[in-house]
N, C-alpha and C positions, 0 to 999 in steps of 0.2 A: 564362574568361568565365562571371558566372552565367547559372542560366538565365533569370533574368528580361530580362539585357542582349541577349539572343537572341530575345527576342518583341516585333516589329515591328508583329503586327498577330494577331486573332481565331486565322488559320487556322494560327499556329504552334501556338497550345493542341493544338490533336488533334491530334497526331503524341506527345503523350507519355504518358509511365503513370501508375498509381496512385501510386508511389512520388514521382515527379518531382515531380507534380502537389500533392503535399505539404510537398515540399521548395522550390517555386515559392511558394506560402502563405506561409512563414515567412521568406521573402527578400523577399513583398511588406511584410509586418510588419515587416519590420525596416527596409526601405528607408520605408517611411512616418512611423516613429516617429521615424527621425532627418531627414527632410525638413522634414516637417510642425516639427518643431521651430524648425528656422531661420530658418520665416518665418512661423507662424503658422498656423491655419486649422480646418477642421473633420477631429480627428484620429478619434474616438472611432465615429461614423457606418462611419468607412470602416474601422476595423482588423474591425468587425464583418460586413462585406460580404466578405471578400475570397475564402474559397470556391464562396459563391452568387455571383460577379460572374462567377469562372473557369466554373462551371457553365452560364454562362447562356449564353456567350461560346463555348464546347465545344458545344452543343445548336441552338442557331441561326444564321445567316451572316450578320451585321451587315456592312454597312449594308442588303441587301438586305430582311433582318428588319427590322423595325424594335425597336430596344431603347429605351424612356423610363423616364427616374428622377423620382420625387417623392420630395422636393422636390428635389432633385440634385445637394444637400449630400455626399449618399455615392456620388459621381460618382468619386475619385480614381482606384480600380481601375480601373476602365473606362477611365479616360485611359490608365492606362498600359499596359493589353494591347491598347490601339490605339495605341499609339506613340506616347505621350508621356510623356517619363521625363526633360524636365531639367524638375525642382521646384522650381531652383533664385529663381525668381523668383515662386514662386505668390502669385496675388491683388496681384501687385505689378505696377508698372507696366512693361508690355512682357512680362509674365509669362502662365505659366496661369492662366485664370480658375480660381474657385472651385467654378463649377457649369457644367453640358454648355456648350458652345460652337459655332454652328454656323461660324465663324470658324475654327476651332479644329481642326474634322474635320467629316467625311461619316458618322460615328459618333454624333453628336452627334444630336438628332434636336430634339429643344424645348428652349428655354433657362431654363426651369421654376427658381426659386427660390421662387415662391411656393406654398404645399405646395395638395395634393387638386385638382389640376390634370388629372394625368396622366391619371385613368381617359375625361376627358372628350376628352383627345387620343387615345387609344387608340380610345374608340368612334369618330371621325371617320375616323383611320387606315384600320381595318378596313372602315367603311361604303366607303370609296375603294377600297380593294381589291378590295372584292365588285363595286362596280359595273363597275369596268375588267376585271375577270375575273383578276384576278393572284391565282388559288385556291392559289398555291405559298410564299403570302409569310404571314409571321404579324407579327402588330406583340403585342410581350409589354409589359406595364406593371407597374414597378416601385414596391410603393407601399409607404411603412411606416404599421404601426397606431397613431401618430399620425394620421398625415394623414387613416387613415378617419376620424378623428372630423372633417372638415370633410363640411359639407354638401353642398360640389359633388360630391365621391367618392360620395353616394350618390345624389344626383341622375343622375350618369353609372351608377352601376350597374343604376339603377331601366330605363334606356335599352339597359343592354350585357343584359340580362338577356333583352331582350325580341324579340333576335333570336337563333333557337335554331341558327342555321347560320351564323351567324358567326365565322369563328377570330380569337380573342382570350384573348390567355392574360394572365392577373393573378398577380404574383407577390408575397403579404403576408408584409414583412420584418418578422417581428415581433419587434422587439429587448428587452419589455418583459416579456415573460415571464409575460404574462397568461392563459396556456389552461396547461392542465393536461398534462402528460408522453405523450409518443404511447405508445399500447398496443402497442406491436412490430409484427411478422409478422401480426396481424388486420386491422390499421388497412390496413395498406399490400395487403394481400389485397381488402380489401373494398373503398378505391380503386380497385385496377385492374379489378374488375368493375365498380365503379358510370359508369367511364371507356372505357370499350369499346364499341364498334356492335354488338357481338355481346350483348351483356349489354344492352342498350336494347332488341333485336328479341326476347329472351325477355321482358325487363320488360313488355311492349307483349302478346306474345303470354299469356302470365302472368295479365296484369289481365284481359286479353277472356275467356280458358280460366275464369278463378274467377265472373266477371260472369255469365257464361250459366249457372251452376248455376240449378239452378230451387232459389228459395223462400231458397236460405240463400247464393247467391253475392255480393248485391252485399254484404250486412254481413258476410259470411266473410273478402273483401276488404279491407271497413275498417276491420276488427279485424285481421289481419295488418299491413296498410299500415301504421299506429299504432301496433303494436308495435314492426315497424323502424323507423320514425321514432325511436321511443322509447328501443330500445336504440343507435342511433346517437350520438343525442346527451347519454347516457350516458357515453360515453367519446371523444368528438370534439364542439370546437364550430362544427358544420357544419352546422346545422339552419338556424339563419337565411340564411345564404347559397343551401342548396337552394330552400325558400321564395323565395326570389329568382327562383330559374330557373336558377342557379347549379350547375354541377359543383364540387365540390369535392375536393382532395385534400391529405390531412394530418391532424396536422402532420408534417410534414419537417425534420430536422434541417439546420439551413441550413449547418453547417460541414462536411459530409460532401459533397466533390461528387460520388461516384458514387450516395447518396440521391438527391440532390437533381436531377442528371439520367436517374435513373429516372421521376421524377414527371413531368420536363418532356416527355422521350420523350411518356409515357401522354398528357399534355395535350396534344400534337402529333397524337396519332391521334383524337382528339374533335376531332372538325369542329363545332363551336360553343365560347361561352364557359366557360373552365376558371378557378377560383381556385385557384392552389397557393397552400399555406399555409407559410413558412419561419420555422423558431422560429432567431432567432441572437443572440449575446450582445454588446453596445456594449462597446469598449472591449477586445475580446477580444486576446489577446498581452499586452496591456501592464498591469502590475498598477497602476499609481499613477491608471490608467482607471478600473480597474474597484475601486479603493477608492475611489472618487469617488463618492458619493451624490448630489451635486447633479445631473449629468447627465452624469457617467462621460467625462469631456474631449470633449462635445460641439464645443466652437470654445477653443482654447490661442492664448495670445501665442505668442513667440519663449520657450522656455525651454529648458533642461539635460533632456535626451534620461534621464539616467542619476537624474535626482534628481527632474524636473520641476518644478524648481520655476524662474521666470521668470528671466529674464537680463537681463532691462529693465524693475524696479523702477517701477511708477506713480508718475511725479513730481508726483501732486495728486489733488485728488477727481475723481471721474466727477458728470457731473449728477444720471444714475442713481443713484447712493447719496444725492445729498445731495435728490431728490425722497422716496426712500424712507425717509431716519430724521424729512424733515418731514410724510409721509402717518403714521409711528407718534404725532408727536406731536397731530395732529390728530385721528388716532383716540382718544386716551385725553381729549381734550376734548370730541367728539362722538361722542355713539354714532348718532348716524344718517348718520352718513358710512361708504360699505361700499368693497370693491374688486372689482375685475372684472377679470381675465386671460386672451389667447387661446393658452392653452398656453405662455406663457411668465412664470410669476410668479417664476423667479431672475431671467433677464434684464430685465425693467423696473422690478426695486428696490420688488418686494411681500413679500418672504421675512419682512422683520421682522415684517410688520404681518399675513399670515397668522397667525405663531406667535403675536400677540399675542391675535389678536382671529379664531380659526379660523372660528368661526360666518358673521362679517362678510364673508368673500373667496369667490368663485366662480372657478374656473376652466373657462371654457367651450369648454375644448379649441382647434380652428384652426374656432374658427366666430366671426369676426366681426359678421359681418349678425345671428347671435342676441344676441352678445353685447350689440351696440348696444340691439335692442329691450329686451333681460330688461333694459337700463339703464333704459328709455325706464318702465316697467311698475316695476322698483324707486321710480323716483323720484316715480310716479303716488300708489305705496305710500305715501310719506311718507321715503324716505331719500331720504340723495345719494351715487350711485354716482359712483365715480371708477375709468373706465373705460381703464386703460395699455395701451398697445398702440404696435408698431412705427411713424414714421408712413406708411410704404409698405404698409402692411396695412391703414388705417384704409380707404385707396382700395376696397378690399371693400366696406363698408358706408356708400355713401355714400347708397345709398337709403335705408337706414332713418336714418342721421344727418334727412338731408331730412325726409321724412315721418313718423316714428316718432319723432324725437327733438325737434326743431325744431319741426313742424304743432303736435305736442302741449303746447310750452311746457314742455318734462322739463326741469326742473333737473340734470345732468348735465356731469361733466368728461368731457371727454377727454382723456389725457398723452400727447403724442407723443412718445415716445423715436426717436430715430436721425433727426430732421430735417434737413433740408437735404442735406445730402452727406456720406453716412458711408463713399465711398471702396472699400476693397478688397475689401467683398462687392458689389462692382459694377452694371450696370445696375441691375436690380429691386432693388436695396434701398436705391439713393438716394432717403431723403424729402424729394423735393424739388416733389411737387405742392399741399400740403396745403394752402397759403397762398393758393391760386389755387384750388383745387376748393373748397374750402369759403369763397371769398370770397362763392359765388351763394344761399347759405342764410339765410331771412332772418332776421335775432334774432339768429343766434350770434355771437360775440363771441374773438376770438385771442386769448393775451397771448404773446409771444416775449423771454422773460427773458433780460438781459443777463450775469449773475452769477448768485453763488448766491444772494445776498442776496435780489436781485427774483425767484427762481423759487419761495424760501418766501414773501414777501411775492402774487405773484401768484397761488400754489395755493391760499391761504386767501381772496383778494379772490373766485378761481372758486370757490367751494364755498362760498361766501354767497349766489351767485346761484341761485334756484331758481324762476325764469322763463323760461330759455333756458339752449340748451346754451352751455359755454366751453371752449374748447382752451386746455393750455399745451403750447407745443413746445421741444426743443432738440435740442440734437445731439450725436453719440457722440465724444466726446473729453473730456478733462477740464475742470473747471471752471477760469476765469484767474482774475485778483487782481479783487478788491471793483471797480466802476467807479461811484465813487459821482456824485450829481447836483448839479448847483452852484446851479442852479434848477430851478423848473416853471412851465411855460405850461400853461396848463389840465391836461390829463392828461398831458403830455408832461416831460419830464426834459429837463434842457437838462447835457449832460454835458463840453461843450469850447465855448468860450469864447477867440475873440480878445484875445491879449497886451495889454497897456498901452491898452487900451480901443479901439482899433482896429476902425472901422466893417467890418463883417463883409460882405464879396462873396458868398458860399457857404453856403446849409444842408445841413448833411450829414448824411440821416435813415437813421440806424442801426436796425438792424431785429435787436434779439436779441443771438445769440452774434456779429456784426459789429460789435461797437461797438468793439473794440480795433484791428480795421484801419480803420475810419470815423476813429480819433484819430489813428494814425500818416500815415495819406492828410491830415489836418487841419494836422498838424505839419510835411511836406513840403510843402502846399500855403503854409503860413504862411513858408516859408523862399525861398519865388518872389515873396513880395508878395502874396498871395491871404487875407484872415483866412476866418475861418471860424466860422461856429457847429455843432457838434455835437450831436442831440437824438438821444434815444430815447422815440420813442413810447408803449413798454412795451405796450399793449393796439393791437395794428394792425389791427384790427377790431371797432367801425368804425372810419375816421379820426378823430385827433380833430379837434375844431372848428377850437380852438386853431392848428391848423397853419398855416389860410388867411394869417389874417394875420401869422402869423410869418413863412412864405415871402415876402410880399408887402413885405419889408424887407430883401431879400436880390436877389442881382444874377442868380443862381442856385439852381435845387434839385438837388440828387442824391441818389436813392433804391440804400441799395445794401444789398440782401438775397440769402441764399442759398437761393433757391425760384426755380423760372420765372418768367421775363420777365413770360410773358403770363397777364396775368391774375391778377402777384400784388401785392405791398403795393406796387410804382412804379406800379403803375398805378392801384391804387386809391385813391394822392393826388394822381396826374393828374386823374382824376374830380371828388376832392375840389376840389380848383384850381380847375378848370373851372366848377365848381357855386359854387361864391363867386366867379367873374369876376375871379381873380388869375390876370393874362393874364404870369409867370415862365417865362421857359426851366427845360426840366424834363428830367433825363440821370438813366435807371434802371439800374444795376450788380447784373447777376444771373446765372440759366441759361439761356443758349437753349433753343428745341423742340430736344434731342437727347436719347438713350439716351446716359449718361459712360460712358466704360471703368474699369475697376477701376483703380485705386491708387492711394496715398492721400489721404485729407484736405486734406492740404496743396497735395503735386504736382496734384490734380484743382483746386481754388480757383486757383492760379498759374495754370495753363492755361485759365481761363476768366477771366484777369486781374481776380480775381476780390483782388487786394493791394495794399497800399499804394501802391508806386510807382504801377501802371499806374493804379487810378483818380485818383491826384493830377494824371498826366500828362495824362488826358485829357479832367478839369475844364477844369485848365491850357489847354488846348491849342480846348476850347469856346469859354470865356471870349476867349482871343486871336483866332479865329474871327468871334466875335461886335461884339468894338471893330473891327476889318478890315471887317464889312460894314456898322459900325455909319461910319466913317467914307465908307466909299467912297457910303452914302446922303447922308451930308451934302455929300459935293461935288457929286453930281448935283444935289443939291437949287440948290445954289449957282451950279452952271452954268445948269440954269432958270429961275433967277432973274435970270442975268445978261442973259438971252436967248439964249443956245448953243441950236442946235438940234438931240439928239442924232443924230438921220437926216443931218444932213448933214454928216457924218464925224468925228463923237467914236466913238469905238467903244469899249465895254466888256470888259476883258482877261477872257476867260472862268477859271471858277474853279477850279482843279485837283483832283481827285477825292482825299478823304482816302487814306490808304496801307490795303491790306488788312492783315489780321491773323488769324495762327493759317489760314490757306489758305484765308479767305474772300474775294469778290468787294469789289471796291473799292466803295464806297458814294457815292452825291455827294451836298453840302451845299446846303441850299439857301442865296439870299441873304442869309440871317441866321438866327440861332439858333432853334432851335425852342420856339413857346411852349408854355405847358401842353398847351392843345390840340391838338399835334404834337407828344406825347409822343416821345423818342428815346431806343432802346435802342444804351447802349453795350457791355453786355459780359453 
């Protein structure tokens, strides 16, 4: 048995030696690189952690410790020296999640994918501790030099800085290789003094001993003080952080665990906030990582362990590329059109257009909220920024979208990449708000491209506009075939169309990357008797006009988008309805209020019956509903006309509660279909 199949949990670490504990390392690298392969995920993060993870895990008594990761991508090691070693399902359905789980373990502590989170969980952590008196617990936060650059991390530092007795220890993974080589045996000498009670009460005695010279102490002092300062930050970059209030210690070679639980030791005897600093290499073990320039196999498909290269061929484009070779060609037509990144210009399909046009792209790190403004101020400039970003990250900067973007009338995109439901990086990266949060902004304007065709067609319609802002969203999958339009009703595309001219029961308003199961649900319905018209809005904010009375020619509406329920485009052409007094039964096909579980695209869509059949079935099944109470009205009607009087013993067979679904509460119908104004969500 290795030794890694023999660690259950934390406290088997300390029982073994320097040797083991080396040999533990390279059984976790190798268990990772072929794991990770089989099903995907963030390899490169975690083969770089796997000493400092054993370090951390050796030095404190998790769960009692508290351990947090940011952003919690380099979560794997930790799973599995707390006892979780089948892989075999990661980020897949029924599987381990991709990042902490509190589901998952009493290990887990926040479920953190969004990055520069943790330091602000850390200072609450510690504030709770101090106030209940639990002086014996330390909560350590794991953060990488990424995520400092988000501005919550130093907002929490500006916080964690300012209480000098607080234990809190910070641990910066720096995988980036941005400071300079630790000077040996000095650095780490002068650590341990600058980290000791004992070396504080000479520091302390020190200052008051040189102060009191008469005539030459206090500037004796600040000419010393200033030179340590000076030659500090000569050879360590520790000075900002002291500045802060900040202990400091490093840098630390993070792949040596008995370094690196030397430091931690020392930061455990400092009874207030300690920054250890850990220099470690992404992608470390594996070489095809670490030739990787792009981001050294930060997230792999499924591939060949031994060659790396994929095992599941991309059968089409991604939307991401085909966004990215139409922002190069817009760029070389307008030069006042620039780009904006929050630390991810490979992932949102800016690469080409950086190389093309370096001057023109900003990358503002994991700070949204500036990003949004520096757009809001580009566009004041005279350009038009086109601002790409996650759409679960735009959620950050919804205040300056509002006020900064919007109040001011900025001409400004925003590109949603990974919209709706992108599946196996689980809860927090479903973008599935964006449609409903920014439905309350006034002026802005959506488009939700059906193909690729309307997503270059709709990214140059948004980047003509330079009065308000405009979103174009899609989602992480590839692009399908062309879905071209047969007509248009005002702004709307009319894309399926009842056979042999067959008066249409059903509008079926597609919203985006839905419009291929909107036509199969169309085509099923058409095969029951039901025709249908099929439209794509193409711009779903605001509604367009057009819709009122196109609905108003129809037996039924169905809205069926992959955003929440509440609050997104079903409801926002319920409103519309409503406001032109097209009194239509109206059925929205969406997300529920819920946090989805990880895996995938497709499995997460099916279980929110979010497919063909099910919405065909439960048009179907509306419509049948609605002739059933549409008749049982005309016979009452008929019996008081006959003169029957229902009180004196007609009695009304009451109505049987539709069947629950997916382990929800049965719902009951009212006596007839619901009209616009009794909007009804079905899925």
């Amino acid at each position: 048995m290795s030794l890694l199949e023999n660690i259950r949990s934390p406290r088997d670490l300390k029982t073994l030696d320097a040797e083991e504990l080396t040999e533990l390392a390279e059984e976790i690298r190798h268990f990772l690189i072929h794991a990770v392969a089989r099903t995907g995920g963030h390899l490169g993060p975690n083969l770089g952690v796997v000493e400092l993870t054993i370090a951390l895990h050796r030095s404190f008594d998790s769960p009692a410790d508290r351990i947090l990761w940011d952003t919690g991508h380099q979560s794997y090691v930790h799973k599995l020296l707390t006892g979780r070693q089948d892989f075999s399902k990661l980020r897949g359905k029924g599987g381990l999640s991709g990042y902490p789980s509190r589901e998952e373990s009493e290990h887990d502590v926040i479920e953190n994918s969004h990055a520069s989170t943790v330091l602000g969980w850390a200072d609450g952590l510690a504030k709770a501790n101090q106030v209940l008196g639990r002086w014996n617990r330390h909560v350590v936060a794991v953060i990488g030099d990424g995520a400092l650059t988000g501005g919550m991390a130093w907002e929490a530092l500006n916080n964690i800085a300012a209480a000098k007795d607080r234990q809190l220890i910070i641990v910066v993974n720096d995988n980036e290789r941005s400071y300079a080589p630790t000077i040996g045996g000095l650095a780490d000498h002068l650590a341990t003094l600058r980290t000791t009670d004992g070396y504080e009460r000479v520091l302390s005695w020190g200052k008051d001993a040189i102060q009191g010279l008469p005539a030459i102490g206090k500037p004796l002092y600040e000419s010393l003080h200033g030179a340590k300062k000076g030659f500090k930050d000569a050879f360590a970059p520790q000075g900002m952080f002291e500045d802060l209030g900040l202990k400091y210690l490093g840098p630390i070679d993070g792949h040596d665990v008995a370094a690196v639980e030397s430091a931690l030791r020392r930061a455990k005897r400092f009874h207030g906030p300690v920054l250890v600093h850990c220099r470690t290499e992404k992608g470390r073990g594996y070489q095809p990582a670490l030739e990787d320039d792009a981001d050294r196999f930060h997230t792999v498909g499924v591939i060949d362990p031994l060659t790396s290269r994929p095992l599941t061929p991309s059968a089409g484009r991604s939307w991401t590329s085909v966004f990215g070779d139409e922002m190069l060609r817009i760029g070389k037509e307008r030069p006042d059109v620039v780009a904006i990144t929050a630390a991810m210009l490979h992932p949102v399909g800016l690469t080409r257009f950086a190389e093309a046009f370096p001057d023109r792209v900003w990358d503002v790190g994991i700070a949204e909220q500036h990003g949004a403004v520096s757009a809001a101020g580009l566009a004041t400039g005279g350009l038009h920024p086109v601002f790409a970003v996650y759409a679960t990250f735009l959620n950050r900067a919804f205040d300056q979208v509002l006020m900064d973007v919007a109040l001011h009338r900025c001409g400004v995109t925003f590109v949603l990449d990974r919209a709706g439901v992108t599946g196996t990086d689980g809860p927090s990266h479903n973008g599935m708000w964006d449609m409903s949060v920014l439905q309350v902004v006034p002026g802005l304007r959506i488009a939700a491209p059906r193909d690729a065709d309307q997503l270059r067609a709709q990214l140059r319609e948004a980047v003509d506009v330079d009065d308000a802002p405009t979103v174009i969203r899609f989602p992480k999958e590839n692009v399908g075939d062309p879905v071209p339009a047969l007509a248009r009703e005002g702004g709307t595309d009319v894309i399926g169309l009842p056979a042999d001219g067959a008066e249409p029961q059903v509008l079926l308003v597609s919203v985006g990357a839905m419009a291929g199961v909107c036509l199969e649900a169309a085509a099923l319905l058409a095969d029951r008797g039901v025709p249908c018209t099929v439209v794509d809005p193409r711009w779903v904010k605001p509604v367009d006009p057009a819709l009122a009375p196109l609905a108003e020619r129809h037996r039924l509406v169905a809205v069926v988008e992959d955003n929440s329920r509440t609050g997104g485009v079903g409801w926002a052409v319920g409103q519309a309805l409503r406001d032109a007094d097209v009194d239509v039964p109206l059925r929205t096909f969406g997300i529920p209020e819920q946090f989805l579980p990880h895996a995938k695209r497709s499995e997460v869509l099916a279980d929110l019956g979010l497919t063909p059949a099910e919405i065909a079935g439960r048009i179907s099944a509306a419509l049948a509903r609605h002739d059933t109470a549409a008749r049982n009205d005309a016979a009452a009607r008929n019996d008081t006309a006959g003169g029957t009087d229902a009180s004196a013993g007609k009695v009304t067979p009451a109505r049987k509660e539709a069947p629950a679904r997916d382990g929800a509460p049965a719902r009951k119908e009212t006596a007839g279909a619901p009209a616009a104004g009794k909007e009804n969500d079905d899925a």
